[in-house]
BASE-185283 format. One line per field, with one value per residue: y, x, z of N, C-alpha, C in turn; residue number from 1. Coordinates in nm, 4 decimals, m for minus. Atoms other than C-alpha are relative to their C-alpha. Layout:
BEGIN
n_north: (Y;...)
n_east: (X;...)
n_up: (Z;...)
ca_north: (Y;...)
ca_east: (X;...)
ca_up: (Z;...)
c_north: (Y;...)
c_east: (X;...)
c_up: (Z;...)
seq: (NUM;...)
***
This chain:
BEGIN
n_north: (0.0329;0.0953;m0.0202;m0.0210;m0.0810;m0.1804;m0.0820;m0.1058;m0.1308;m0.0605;m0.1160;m0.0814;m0.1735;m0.1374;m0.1529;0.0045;0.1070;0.1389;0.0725;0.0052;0.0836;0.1459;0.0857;0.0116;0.1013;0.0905;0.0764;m0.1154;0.0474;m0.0871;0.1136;m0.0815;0.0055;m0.1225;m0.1161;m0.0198;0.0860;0.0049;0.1237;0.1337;m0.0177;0.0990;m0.0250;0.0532;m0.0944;0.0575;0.1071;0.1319;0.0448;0.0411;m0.1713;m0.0555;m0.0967;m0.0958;0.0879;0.0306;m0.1221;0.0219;0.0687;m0.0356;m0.0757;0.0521;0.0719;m0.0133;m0.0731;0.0590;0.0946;m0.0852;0.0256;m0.1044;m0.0264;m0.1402;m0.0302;m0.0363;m0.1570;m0.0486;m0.0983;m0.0448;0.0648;m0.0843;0.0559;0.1350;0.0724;0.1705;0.0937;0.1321;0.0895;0.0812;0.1203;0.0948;0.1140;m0.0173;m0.0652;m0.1178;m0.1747;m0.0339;m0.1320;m0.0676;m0.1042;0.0387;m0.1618;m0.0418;0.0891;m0.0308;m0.1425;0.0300;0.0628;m0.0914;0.1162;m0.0902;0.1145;0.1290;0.0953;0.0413;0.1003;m0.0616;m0.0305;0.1337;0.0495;0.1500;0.0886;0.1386;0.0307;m0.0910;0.0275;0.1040;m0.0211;m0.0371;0.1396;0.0496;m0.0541;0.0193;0.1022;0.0437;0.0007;0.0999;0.1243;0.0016;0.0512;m0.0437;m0.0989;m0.0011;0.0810;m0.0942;m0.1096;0.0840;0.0664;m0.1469;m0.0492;m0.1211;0.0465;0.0309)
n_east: (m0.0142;m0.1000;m0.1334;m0.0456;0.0581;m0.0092;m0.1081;m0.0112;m0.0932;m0.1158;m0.0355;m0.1398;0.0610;m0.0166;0.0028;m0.1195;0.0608;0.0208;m0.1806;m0.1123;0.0255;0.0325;m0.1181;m0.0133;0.0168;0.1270;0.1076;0.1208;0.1254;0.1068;0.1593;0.0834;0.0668;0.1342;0.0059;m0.1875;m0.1000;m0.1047;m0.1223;m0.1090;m0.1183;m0.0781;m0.1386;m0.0820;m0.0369;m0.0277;m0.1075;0.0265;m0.0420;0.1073;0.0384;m0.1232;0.0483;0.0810;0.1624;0.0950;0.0809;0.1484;0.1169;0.0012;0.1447;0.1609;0.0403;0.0806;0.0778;0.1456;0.0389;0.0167;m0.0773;m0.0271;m0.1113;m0.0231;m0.0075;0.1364;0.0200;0.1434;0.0064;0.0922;m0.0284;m0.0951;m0.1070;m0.0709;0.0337;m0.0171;m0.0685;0.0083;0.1514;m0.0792;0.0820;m0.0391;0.0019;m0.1053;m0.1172;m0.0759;0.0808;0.0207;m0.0124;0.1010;m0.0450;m0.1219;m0.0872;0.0182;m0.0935;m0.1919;m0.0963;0.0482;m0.1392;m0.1883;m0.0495;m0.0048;0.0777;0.0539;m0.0059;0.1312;0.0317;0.0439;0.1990;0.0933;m0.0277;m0.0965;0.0594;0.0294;0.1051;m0.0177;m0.0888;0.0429;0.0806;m0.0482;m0.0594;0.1472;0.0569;m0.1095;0.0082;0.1640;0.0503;m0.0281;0.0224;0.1125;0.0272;m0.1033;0.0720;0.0962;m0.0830;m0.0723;0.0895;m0.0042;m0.1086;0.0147;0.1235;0.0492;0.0791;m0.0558)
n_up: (0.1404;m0.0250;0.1046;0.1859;0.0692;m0.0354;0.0453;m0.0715;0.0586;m0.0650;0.0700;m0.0183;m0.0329;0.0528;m0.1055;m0.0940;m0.1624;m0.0153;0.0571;m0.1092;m0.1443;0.1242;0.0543;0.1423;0.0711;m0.1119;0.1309;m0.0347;0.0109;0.0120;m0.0128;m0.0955;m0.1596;m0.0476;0.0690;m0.0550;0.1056;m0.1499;m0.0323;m0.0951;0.0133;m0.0461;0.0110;m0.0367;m0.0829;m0.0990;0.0857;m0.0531;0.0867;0.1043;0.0373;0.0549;0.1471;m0.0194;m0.0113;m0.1289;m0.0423;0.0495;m0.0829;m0.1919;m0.0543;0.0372;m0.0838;m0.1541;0.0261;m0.0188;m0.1478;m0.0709;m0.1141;m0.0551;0.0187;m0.0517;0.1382;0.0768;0.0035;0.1075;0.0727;0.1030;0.1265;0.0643;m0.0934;0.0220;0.1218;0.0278;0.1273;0.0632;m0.1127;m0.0537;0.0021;m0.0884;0.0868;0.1158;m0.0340;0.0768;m0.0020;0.1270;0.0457;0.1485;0.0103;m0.0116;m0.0298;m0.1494;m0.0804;0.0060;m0.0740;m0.1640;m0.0187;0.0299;0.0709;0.1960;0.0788;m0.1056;0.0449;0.0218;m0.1088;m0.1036;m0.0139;m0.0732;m0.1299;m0.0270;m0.0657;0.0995;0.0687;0.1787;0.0749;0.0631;0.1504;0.1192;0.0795;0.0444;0.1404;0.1061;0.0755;0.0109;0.1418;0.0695;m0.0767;m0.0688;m0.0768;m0.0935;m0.0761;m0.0753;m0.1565;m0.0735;m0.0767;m0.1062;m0.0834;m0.0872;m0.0535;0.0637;0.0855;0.1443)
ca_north: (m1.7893;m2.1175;m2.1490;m1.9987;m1.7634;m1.4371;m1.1939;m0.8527;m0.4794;m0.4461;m0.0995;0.1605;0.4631;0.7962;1.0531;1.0873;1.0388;0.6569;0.6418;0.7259;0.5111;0.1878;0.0127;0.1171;m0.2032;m0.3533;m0.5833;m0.3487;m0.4874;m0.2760;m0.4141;m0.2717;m0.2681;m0.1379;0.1900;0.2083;0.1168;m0.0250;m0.1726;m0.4454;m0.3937;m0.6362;m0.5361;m0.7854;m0.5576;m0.8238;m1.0818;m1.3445;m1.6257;m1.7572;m1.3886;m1.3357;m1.1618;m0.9073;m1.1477;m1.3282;m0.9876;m0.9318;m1.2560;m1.2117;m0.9373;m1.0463;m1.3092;m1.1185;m0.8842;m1.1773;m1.3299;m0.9709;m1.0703;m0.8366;m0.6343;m0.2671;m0.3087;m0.1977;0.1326;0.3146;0.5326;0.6992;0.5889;0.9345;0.7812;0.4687;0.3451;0.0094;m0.1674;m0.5214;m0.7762;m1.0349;m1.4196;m1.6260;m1.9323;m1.8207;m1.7232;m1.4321;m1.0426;m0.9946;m0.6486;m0.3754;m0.0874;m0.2126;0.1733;0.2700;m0.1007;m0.0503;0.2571;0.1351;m0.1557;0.0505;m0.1937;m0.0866;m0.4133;m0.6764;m1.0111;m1.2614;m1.4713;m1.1622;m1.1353;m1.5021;m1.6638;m1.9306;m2.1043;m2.4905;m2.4645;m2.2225;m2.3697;m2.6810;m2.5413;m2.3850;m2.7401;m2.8820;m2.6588;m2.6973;m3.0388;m3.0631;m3.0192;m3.2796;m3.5483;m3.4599;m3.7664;m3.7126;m3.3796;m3.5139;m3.8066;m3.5477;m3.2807;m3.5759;m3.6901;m3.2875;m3.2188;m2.9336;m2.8626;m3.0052)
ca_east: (2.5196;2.6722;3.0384;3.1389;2.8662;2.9407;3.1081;3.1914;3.2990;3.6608;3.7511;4.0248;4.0061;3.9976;3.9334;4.2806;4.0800;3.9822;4.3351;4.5173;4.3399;4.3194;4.6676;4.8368;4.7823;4.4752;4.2290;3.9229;3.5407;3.2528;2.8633;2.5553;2.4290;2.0441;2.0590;2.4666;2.7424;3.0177;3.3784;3.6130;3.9503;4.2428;4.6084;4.7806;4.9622;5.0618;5.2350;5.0215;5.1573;4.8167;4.7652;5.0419;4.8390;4.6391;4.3427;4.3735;4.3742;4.0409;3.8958;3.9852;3.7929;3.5011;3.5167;3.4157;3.2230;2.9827;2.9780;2.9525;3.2231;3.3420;3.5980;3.8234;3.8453;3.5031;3.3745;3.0566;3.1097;3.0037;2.9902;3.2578;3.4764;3.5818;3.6694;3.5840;3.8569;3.7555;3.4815;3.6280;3.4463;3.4745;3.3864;3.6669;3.9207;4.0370;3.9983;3.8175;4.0013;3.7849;3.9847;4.3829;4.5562;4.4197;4.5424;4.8623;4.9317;4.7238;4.9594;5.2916;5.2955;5.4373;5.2359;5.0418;5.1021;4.8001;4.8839;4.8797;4.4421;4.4205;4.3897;4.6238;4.4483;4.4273;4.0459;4.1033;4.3625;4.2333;3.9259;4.1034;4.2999;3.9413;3.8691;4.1551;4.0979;3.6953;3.6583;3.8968;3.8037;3.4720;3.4682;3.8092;3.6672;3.3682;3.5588;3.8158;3.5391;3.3844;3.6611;3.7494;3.4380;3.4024;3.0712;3.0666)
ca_up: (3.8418;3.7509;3.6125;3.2898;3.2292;3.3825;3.1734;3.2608;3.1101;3.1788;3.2001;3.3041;3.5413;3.3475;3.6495;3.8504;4.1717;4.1080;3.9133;4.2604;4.4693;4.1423;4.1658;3.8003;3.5776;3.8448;3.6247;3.6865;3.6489;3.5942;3.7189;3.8176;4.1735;4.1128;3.9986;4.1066;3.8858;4.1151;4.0510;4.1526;4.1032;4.1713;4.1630;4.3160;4.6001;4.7635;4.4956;4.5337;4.3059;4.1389;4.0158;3.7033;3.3938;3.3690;3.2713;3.6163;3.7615;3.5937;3.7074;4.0996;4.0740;3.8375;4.0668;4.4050;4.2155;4.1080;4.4621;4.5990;4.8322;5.0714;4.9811;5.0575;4.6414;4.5167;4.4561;4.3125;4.0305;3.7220;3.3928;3.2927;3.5609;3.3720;3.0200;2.8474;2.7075;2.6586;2.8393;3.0321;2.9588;3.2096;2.9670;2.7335;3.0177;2.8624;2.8074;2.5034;2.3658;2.2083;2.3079;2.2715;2.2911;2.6238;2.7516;2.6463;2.8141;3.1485;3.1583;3.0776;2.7888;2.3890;2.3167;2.5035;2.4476;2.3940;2.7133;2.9424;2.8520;2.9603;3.2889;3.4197;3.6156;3.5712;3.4966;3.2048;3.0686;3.0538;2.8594;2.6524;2.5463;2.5393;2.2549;2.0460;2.0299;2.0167;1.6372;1.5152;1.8031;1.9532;2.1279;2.3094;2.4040;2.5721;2.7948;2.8831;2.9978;3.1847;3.3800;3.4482;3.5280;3.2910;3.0897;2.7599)
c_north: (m0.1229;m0.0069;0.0354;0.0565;0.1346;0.0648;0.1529;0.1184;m0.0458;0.1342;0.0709;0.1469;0.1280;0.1474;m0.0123;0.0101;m0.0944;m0.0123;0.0319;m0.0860;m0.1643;0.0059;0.0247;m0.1900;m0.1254;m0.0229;0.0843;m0.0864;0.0787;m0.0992;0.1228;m0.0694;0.0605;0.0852;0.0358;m0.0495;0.0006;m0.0930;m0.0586;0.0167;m0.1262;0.0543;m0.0957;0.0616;m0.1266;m0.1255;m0.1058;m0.0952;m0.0556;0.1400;0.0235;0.1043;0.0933;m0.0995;m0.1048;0.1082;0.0118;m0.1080;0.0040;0.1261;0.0425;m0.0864;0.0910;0.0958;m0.0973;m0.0684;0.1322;m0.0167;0.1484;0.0668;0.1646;m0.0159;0.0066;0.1489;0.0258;0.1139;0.0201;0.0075;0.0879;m0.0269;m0.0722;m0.0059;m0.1123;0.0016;m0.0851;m0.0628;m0.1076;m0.0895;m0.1118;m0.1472;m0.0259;0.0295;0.1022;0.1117;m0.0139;0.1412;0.0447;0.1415;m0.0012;0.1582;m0.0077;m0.1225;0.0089;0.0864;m0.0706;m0.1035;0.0301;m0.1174;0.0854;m0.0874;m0.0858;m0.1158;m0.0476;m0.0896;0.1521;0.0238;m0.1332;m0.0691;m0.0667;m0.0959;m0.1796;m0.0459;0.0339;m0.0677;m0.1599;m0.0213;0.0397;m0.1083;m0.0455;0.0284;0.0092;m0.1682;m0.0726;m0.0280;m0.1321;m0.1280;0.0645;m0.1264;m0.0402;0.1125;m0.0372;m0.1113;0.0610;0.1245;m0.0916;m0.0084;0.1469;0.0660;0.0956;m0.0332;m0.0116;0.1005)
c_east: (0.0876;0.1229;0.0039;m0.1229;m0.0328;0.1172;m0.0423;0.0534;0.1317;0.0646;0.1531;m0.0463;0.0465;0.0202;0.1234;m0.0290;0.0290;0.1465;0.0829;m0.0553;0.0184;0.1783;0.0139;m0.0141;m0.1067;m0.0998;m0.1464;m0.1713;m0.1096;m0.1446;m0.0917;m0.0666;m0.1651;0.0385;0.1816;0.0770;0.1202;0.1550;0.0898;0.0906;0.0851;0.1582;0.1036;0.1284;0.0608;0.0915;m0.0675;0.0142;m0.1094;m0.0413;0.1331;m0.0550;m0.0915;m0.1370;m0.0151;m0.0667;m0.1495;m0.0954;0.0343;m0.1371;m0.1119;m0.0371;m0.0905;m0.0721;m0.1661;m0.0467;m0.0897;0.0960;0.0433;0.1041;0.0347;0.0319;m0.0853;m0.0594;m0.1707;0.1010;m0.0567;0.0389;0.1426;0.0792;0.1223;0.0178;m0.0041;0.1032;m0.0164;m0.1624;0.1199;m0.1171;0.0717;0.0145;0.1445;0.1228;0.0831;m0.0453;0.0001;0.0426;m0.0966;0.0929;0.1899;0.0997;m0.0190;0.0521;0.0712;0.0490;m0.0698;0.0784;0.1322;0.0236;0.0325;m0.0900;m0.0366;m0.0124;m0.1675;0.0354;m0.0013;m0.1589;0.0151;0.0333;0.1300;m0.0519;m0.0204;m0.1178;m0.0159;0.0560;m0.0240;m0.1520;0.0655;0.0880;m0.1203;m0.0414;0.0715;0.0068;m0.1880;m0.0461;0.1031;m0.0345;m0.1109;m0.0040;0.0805;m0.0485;m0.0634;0.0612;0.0950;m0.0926;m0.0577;0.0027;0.1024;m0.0762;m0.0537;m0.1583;0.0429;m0.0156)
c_up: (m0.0146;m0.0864;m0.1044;m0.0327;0.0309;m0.1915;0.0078;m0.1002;0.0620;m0.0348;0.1135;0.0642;m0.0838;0.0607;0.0831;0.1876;0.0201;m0.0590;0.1478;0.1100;m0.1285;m0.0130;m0.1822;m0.0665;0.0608;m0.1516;0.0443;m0.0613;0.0449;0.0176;0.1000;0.1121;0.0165;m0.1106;m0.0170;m0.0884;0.1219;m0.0908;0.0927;m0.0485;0.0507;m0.0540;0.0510;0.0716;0.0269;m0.0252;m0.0124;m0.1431;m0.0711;m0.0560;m0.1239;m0.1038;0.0592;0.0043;0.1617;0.1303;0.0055;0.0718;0.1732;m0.0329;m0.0658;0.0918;0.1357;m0.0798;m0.0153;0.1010;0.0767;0.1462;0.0952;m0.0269;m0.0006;m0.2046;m0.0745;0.0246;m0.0754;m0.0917;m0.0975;m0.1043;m0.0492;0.0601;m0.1041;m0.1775;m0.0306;m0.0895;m0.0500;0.0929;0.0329;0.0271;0.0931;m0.0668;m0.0467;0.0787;m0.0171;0.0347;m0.1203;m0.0504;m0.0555;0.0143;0.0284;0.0622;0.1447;0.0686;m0.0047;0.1053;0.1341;0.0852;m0.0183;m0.1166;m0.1470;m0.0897;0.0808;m0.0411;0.0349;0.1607;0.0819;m0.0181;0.0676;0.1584;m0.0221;0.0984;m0.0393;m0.0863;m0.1156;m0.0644;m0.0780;m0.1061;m0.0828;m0.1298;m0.0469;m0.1197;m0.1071;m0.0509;m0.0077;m0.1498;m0.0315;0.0665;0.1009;0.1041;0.1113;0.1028;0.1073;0.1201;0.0802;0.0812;0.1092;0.0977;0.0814;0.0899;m0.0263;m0.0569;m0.1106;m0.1008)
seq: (1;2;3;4;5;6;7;8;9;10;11;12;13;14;15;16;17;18;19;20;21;22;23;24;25;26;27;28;29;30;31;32;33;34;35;36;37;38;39;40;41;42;43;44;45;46;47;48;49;50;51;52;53;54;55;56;57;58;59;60;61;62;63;64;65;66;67;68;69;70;71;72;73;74;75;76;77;78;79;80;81;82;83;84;85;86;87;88;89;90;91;92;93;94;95;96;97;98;99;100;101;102;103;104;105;106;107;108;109;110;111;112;113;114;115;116;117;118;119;120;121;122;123;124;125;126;127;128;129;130;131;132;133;134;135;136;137;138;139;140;141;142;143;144;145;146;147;148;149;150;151;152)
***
């Protein structure tokens, strides 16, 4: 698929099985395999410093989910397993919320700020400038996408 047009369930384990093996506050990604529903998980065990929000969480492991990369962080399960909280747009960098409560508590959070849904990444971030200034200077936009190498 080419850049910026995956997007994914992001959900939350419900069964205390997948919750003891799913890192508390892991960015979780739901996709079907066939007939199989399988996730990708990402917890960041390990600290790694391009990893700070929950939303890059999420994309690590939308990422190997849409490669199918190899990984000891993917699972099959079943739809009563998991809940959706949000979708996670790769375009948009972010986690789109739909189910805020259950994030809260999955992150130990009393409230989730708006920069923990979004990446950090330089590519995100620099769409996301892109689009803040596309409507008043469209033609800034398009020499800056360009010269990024984003699409327009």
């Amino acid at each position: 698929m080419p850049h910026g047009s995956r997007q994914f369930d992001v959900v939350i384990p419900v069964c205390e099985v997948l919750a003891s093996v799913i890192a508390p506050s892991s960015g979780v990604v739901l996709w079907q395999d066939g007939s199989t529903w399988m996730i990708d998980f990402e917890g960041n065990l390990h600290g790694a410093a391009n990893i700070r929000t929950f939303g890059d969480r999420v994309a690590h492991a939308a990422g190997r989910a849409a490669t199918r990369y190899p990984t000891v962080a993917r699972c099959a399960v079943r739809l009563d397993q998991v809940e959706s909280v949000g979708s996670f747009s790769e375009s948009q960098g972010q986690v789109i919320l739909g189910s805020p409560e259950q994030l809260t508590k999955w992150l130990g959070l009393e409230v989730i700020p708006y920069g923990e849904l979004l990446t950090t990444d330089a590519r995100s971030q620099a769409r996301r400038h892109l689009e803040r200034i596309r409507r008043p200077n469209p033609a800034l936009a398009r020499e800056m996408s360009r010269r990024l190498g984003l699409p327009r």
